[in-house]
C-alpha positions, -999 to +999 in steps of 0.1 A: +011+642+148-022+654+164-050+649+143-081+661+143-109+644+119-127+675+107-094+689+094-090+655+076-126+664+056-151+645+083-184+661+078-219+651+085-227+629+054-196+607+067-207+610+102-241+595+091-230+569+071-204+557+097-233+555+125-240+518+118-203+515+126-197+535+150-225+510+175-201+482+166-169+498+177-156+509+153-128+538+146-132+563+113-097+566+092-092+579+064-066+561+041-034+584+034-017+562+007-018+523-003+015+498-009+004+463-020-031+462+000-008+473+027-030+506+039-017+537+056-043+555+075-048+586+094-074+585+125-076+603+159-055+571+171-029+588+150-010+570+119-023+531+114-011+508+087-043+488+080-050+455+061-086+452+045-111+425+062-115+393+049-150+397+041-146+430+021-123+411-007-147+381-006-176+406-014-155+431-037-164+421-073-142+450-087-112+471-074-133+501-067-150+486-041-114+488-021-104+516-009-087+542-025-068+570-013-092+597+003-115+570+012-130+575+049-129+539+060-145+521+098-119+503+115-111+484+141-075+487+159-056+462+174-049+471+213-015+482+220-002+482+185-007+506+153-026+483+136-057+478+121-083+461+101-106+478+076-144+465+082-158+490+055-159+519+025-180+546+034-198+560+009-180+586-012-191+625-021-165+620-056-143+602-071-116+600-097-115+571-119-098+555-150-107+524-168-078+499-157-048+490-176-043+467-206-076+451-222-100+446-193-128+467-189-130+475-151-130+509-130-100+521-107-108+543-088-075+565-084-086+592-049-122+598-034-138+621-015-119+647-036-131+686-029-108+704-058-086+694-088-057+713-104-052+697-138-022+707-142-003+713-174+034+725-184+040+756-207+070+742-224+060+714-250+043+695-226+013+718-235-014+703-247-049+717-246-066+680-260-054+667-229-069+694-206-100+687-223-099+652-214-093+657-179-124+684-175-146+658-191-133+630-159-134+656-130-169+670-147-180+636-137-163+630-107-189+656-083-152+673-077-146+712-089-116+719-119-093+744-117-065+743-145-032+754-137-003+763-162+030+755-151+065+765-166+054+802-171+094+807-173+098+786-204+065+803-226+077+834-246+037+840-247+021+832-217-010+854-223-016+841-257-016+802-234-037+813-211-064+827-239-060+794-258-071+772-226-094+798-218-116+792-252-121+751-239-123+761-200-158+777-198-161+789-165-135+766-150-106+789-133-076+791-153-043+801-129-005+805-147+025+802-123+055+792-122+062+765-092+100+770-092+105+803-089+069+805-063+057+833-089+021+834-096+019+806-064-009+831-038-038+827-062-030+788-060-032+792-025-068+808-022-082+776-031-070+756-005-093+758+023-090+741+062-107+706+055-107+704+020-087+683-002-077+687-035-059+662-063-033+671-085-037+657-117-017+657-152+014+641-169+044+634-159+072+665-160+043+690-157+059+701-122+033+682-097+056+676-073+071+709-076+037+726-068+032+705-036+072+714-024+062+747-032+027+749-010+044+733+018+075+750+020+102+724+020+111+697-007+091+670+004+086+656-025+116+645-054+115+663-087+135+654-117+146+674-145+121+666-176+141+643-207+153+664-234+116+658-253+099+674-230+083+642-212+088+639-181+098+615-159+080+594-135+090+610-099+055+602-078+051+565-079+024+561-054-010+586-051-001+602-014-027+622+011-001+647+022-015+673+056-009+709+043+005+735+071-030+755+062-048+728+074-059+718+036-049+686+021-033+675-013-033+646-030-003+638-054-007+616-079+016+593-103+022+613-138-011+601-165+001+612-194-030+591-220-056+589-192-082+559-209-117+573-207-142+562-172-171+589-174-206+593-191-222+615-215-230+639-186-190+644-179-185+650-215-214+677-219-204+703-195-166+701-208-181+706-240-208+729-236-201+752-265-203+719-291-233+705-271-253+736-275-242+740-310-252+704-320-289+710-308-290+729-335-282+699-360-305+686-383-307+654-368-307+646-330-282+619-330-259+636-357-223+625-357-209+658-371-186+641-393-211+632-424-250+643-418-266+671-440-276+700-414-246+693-390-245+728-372-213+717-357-198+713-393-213+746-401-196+767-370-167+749-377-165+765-414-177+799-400-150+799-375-170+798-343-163+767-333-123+752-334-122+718-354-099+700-332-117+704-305-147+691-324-127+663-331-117+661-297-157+659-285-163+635-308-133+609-302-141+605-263-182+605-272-170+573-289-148+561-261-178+564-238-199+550-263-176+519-265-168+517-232-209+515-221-212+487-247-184+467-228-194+473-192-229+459-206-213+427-224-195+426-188-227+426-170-240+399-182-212+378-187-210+379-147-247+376-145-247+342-168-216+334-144-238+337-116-266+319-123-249+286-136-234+285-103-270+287-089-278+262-112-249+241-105-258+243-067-290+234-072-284+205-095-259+190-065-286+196-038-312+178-058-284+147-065-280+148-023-245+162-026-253+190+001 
């Protein structure tokens, strides 16, 4: 495959930060999909499977400091083979991320340097407008641009009355209903995909992702599976995937999330919920809760019917998320920074015994 960096998204703010690298030797790549540290890379060598330096995981205190997919990297190839070792993360323009699995508190950073993102969402009873919400308040954050997209418009009996619904939580965010199977509704879809840009496709699993991508390139690339009989769908995409459109635009499929935990700020959340933000300024008091205050103009919409009380609710549950999640990142902080400076201490106390 001949390719070309500036259709893989190389612009000047890479080209900038990849001059230091550049005087060394180094080749630009940008990572296509990740196995087991095992990365698969695209560069103007062609296809390279890659293997991160030694001195990036020495340094790398979390996993977002690897790379992700998306991630322009600086390489060095190995003569006469198609391999390579990553030196170094350029900086990124956005990225998506999600607070790790289980009970540690640590970012993962699922694609970078991501342009546009169809939040995608099904219109059988996979719909759910709380979810959207979430992901608007993530991609609000990310420095990437939303656009929702409802899928299934074959298995709505109201598709208008869906499309009004999401747009009462999307503000100004697009809001596109198609139907990937059938290719109906599919052309407005396509006039956001640009030569050079690369979107994400994010949402649950059965919500017809991989349909969508099949569907934009023209051929079944991708497998699909029939959703279970509850509507939830089944997990097709294992692996997040940089896949070369025939437009010249790239896509980025990504493994079915169907209870994405929380990694934004406050920021993130305002814009998704501008209409409650604007509201609360209102309130009484400035750090109201709108569950139990006197003068809560939230409460008060709510009861006059301008503002929808689950999405209140909504607003309120991932402010706490946040809020939690800020109060373990800084019990993190300086659990590492006690960490660090008993070993100083340690080292110290074993140069001053004449151990070193």
């Amino acid at each position: 495959m001949d390719i070309n960096l500036k259709t893989l998204g190389w612009n000047n703010f890479f080209s900038e930060n990849f001059s230091e690298y550049r005087e060394k030797g180094f080749l630009p790549a940008r990572i296509s999909r990740e196995h087991t540290h095992i990365y698969f890379l695209y560069s103007e060598r062609g296809e390279l499977t890659a293997e991160v330096a030694g001195r990036i995981r020495h340094r790398s205190d979390t996993k977002c400091e690897y790379p992700a997919v998306g991630d322009w990297v600086a390489v060095n190839p190995r003569p006469g083979e198609e391999l390579a070792t990553i030196h170094a993360v350029l900086p990124r323009t956005s990225s998506f991320s999600r607070n790790v699995a289980g009970s540690n508190t640590q970012e993962q950073v699922i694609a970078a340097n991501i342009d546009l993102v169809f939040i995608v969402n099904g219109l059988d009873n996979n719909f759910n407008p709380r979810r959207i919400e979430r992901y608007l308040a993530h991609i609000h954050d990310s420095g990437a641009e939303p656009v929702i997209v409802l899928n299934k418009t074959d298995l709505c009996d109201d598709v208008k009355s869906r499309i009004a619904e999401v747009k009462k939580i999307a503000n100004e965010t697009p809001v596109i209903a198609i139907c990937a199977l059938e290719k109906d509704g599919i052309q407005p879809l396509k006039e956001f995909i640009l030569k050079g840009k690369t979107i994400a496709l994010l949402g649950s699993s059965g919500v017809g992702k991989s349909q969508i991508i099949n569907t934009l390139i023209g051929w079944n690339r991708q497998a699909v599976q029939e959703v279970r009989s509850d509507s939830k769908g089944r997990h097709t995409t294992t692996n997040r995937e940089l896949i070369i459109l025939p437009c010249g635009g790239m896509i980025i499929d990504t493994p079915g999330i169907r209870e994405i935990q929380v990694w934004c700020d406050i920021d993130g959340l305002n814009k998704a919920f501008a209409d409650v933000v604007g509201c609360a300024s209102h309130c009484r008091f400035s750090d109201c809760s709108h569950e139990v205050e006197p003068g809560c103009a939230v409460r008060a919409s709510i009861e006059e019917g301008t503002l929808d009380s689950a999405r209140v609710q909504s607003y309120i549950k991932i402010r706490k998320e946040i809020h939690g999640l800020e109060k373990l990142q800084n019990r993190r902080a300086k659990i590492t920074e006690r960490a660090k400076w008993k070993k100083l201490k340690n080292k110290a106390q074993s140069i001053n015994r004449g151990k070193y």
